[in-house]
N, C-alpha and C positions, 0 to 999 in steps of 0.2 A: 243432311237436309232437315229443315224445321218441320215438325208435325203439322199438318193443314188437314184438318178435319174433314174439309170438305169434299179436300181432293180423294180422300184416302175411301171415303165412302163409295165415293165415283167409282172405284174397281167393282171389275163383274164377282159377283160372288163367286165364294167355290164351294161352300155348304148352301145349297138350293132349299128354298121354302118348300112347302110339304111336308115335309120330315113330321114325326108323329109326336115330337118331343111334347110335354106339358108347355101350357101358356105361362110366363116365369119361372121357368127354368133357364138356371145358367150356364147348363152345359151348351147347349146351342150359341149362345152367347161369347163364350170363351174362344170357340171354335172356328167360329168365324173371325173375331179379332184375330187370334192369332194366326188364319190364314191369308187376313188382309195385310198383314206385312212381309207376305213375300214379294218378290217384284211380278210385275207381272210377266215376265218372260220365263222367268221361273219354272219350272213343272217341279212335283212334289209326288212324292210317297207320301200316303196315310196309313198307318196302323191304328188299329182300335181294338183293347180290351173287350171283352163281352162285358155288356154295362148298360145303361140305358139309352146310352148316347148309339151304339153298336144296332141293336134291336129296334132301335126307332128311326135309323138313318139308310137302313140295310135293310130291306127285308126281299131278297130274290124274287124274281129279276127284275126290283125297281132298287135305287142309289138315290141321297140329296148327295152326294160326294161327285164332285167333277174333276177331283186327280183321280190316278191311281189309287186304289183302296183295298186293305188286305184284312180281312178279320180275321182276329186271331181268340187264342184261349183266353179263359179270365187270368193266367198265371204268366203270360208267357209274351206279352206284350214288345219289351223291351228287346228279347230276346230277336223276334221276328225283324223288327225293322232293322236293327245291327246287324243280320245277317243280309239283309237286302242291301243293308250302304255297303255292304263288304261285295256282294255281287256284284254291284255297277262299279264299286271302286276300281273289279279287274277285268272286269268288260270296258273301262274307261280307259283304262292302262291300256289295251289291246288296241282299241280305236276302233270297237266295236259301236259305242254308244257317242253320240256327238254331243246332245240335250244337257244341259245343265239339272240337275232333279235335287232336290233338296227331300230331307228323311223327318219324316215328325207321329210319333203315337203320338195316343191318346190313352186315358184311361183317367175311371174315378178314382176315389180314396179307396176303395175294397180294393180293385186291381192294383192299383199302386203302393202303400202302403202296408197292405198284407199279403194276400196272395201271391201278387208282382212283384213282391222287393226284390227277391233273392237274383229274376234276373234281371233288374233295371239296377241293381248296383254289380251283376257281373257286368253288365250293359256300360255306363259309366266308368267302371275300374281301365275298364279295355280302352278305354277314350273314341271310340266307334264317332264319327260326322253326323250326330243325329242332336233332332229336339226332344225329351221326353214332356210330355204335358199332362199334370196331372190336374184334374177338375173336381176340385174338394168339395162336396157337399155330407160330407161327416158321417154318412151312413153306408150301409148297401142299400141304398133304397131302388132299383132293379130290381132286387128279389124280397122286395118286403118289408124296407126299414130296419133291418138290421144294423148291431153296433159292430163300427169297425172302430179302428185302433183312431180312427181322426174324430170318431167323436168326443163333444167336449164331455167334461164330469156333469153328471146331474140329469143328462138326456132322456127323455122319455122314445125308448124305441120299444120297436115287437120284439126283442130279446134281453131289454132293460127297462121292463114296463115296472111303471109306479103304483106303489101299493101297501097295505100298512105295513110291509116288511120291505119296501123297498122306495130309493125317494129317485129313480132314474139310474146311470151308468155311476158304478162309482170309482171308477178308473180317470184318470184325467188324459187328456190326448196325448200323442206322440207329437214330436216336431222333426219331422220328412225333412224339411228343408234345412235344418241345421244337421241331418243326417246325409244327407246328398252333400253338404257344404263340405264334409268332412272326406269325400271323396276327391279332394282336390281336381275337379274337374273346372274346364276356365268359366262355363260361367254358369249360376243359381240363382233362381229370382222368385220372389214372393209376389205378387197382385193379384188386384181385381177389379171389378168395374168400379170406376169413379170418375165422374164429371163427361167427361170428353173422350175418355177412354186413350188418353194420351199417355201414362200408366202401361197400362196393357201394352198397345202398342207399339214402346219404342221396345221396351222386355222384349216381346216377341222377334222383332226384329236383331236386337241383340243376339238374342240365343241360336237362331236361324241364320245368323251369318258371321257365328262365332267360330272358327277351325274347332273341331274336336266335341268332346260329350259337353252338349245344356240342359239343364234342367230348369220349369215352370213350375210354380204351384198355384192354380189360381183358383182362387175360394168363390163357388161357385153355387149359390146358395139354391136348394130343392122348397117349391111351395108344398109340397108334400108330406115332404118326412120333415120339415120346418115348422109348418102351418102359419102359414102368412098369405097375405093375399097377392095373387100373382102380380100388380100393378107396382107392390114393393120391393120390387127386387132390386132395384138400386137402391132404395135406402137400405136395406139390408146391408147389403156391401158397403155405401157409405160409413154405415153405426159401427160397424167391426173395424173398419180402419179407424177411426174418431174415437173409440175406445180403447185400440190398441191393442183389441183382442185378433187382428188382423193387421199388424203392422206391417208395411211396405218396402221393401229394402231388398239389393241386391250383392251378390260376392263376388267379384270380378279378379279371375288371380287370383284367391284366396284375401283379396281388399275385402271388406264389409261396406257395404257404400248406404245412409239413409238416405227412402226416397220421398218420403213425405213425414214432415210433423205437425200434430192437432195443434193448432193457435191453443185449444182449452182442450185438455183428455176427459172423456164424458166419462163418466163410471160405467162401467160393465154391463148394470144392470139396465140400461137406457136398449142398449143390443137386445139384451133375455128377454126383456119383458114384449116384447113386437113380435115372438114367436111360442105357438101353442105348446112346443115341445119341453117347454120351459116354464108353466104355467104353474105348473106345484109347487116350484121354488120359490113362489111369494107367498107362500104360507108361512104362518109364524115360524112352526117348527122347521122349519127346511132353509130355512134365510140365512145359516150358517156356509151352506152348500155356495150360494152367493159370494158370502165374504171368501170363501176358498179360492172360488175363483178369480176373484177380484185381484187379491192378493197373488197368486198362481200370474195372473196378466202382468202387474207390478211388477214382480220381479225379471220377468222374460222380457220387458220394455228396458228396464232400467242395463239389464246385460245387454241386450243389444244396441243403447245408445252407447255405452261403453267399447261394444267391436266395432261401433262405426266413429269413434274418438268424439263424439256427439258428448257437450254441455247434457250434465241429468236433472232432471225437473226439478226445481226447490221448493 
């Protein structure tokens, strides 16, 4: 069925207003898209990471969550839900359970990416009926803006603060999604918000009603540990796709499929400069830091129009 924006809004939420999250924040955000694509007859498990999204949507005995909701460790995320689709899997066999229930964590880049790997890729190897969702905002910023492995090179956080010995993180990111991709699992998808949030959406729906392990990555920007003003959060996400430094694309089968290309690729720095945490890199001496990056985006565009058999820019 074709995406109707209008319709899809019309569903009763299932993450309830309240919630303590910041005002542009894109965990809430994501959260909701992605549980606006389930049906609604649906009923769903949620897991959740300790994370900001965990502590702001939870805090005993009040819930913005209207499924089922389990929180779990900062480490062990993956772990929890897979064991729960295995419990109704043989409760379901018995003819214990009648309800259709769909499986989806949650968690940031700190829980996913480092903490969580170890069990969202035993999670994924096992092929367990679940969605993993991970909500990239590049830091731990829960416990302080800390660097985790997704933040980008050059960052200015509280454990890679800039200074005359130091010009932010000088590690460059990891790439999760081409790491999950490798797990040959059937399907892996990169977005974020853009326009209509048609993107998001159908992703979601894809991975949610794909037989066996999905995986999300969706870049989910913090006004916080970013510094930007909360009204920008969708240009944010727009400028990262438009750059490239958030390219859009999913693996289906092991297929590489693009899902959107910039009419014009804006330079990098069009993204940096709209965020405080980036602020030093427009200093003379630090403008090298830029072209690294720049070049670093270049290259990971150019491979990936290539897995997706995608014409490369001339």
């Amino acid at each position: 069925m074709a995406y109707n924006f209008k319709k899809e809004m019309e569903k009763p939420e299932r993450l309830t207003g309240g919630h303590r999250m910041c005002a542009g924040c894109g965990a809430p955000v994501a959260v909701r898209g992605v549980l606006r694509a389930l049906k609604e007859e649906d009923e769903a498990v949620i897991c959740s990471a300790t994370s900001c999204l965990e502590v702001s949507t939870f805090l005993y005995p009040y819930t913005a969550w209207k499924d089922s909701f389990i929180h779990s460790a900062f480490e062990n995320a993956a772990a929890t839900i897979s064991g729960a689709q295995t419990a109704y899997k043989v409760l379901k066999k018995k003819g214990k359970i009648d309800e259709s229930y769909k499986f989806i964590a949650f968690g940031g880049d700190g829980g996913t990416y480092d903490i969580g790997f170890q069990s969202l890729s035993g999670a994924m190897e096992r092929g367990h009926d679940m969605v993993y969702v991970c909500y990239d905002n590049e830091a731990y910023m829960n416990t302080g803006i800390q660097r985790s492995s997704a933040t980008p090179i050059g960052a200015d956080t509280t454990t890679t603060p800039i200074g005359k010995e130091s010009a932010g993180k000088p590690q460059g990111r990891k790439d999760l999604t081409d790491v999950i991709s490798a797990h040959n699992v059937p399907y892996v998808a990169q977005t974020t918000f853009m326009g209509n949030f048609k993107d998001l959406h159908e992703k979601a729906e894809k991975a949610i009603y794909t037989e066996g392990a999905a995986f999300l990555n969706i870049l989910a920007p913090c006004p916080r540990g970013w510094r930007y003003e909360g009204e920008d959060l969708m240009e944010m996400c727009k400028l990262a796709v438009e750059t490239c430094y958030w390219p859009l694309f999913e693996v289906i089968n092991g297929e590489w499929k693009l899902s959107y290309r910039p009419k014009v690729k804006l330079p990098v720095e069009e993204f940096l400069k709209k965020q405080g945490r980036f602020k030093h890199l427009f200093k003379p001496e630090n403008r090298y830091i830029i072209d690294r990056i720049q070049k670093d985006v270049d290259l990971k565009w150019e491979r990936l129009l290539k897995r997706c058999g995608e014409e490369l820019d001339k």
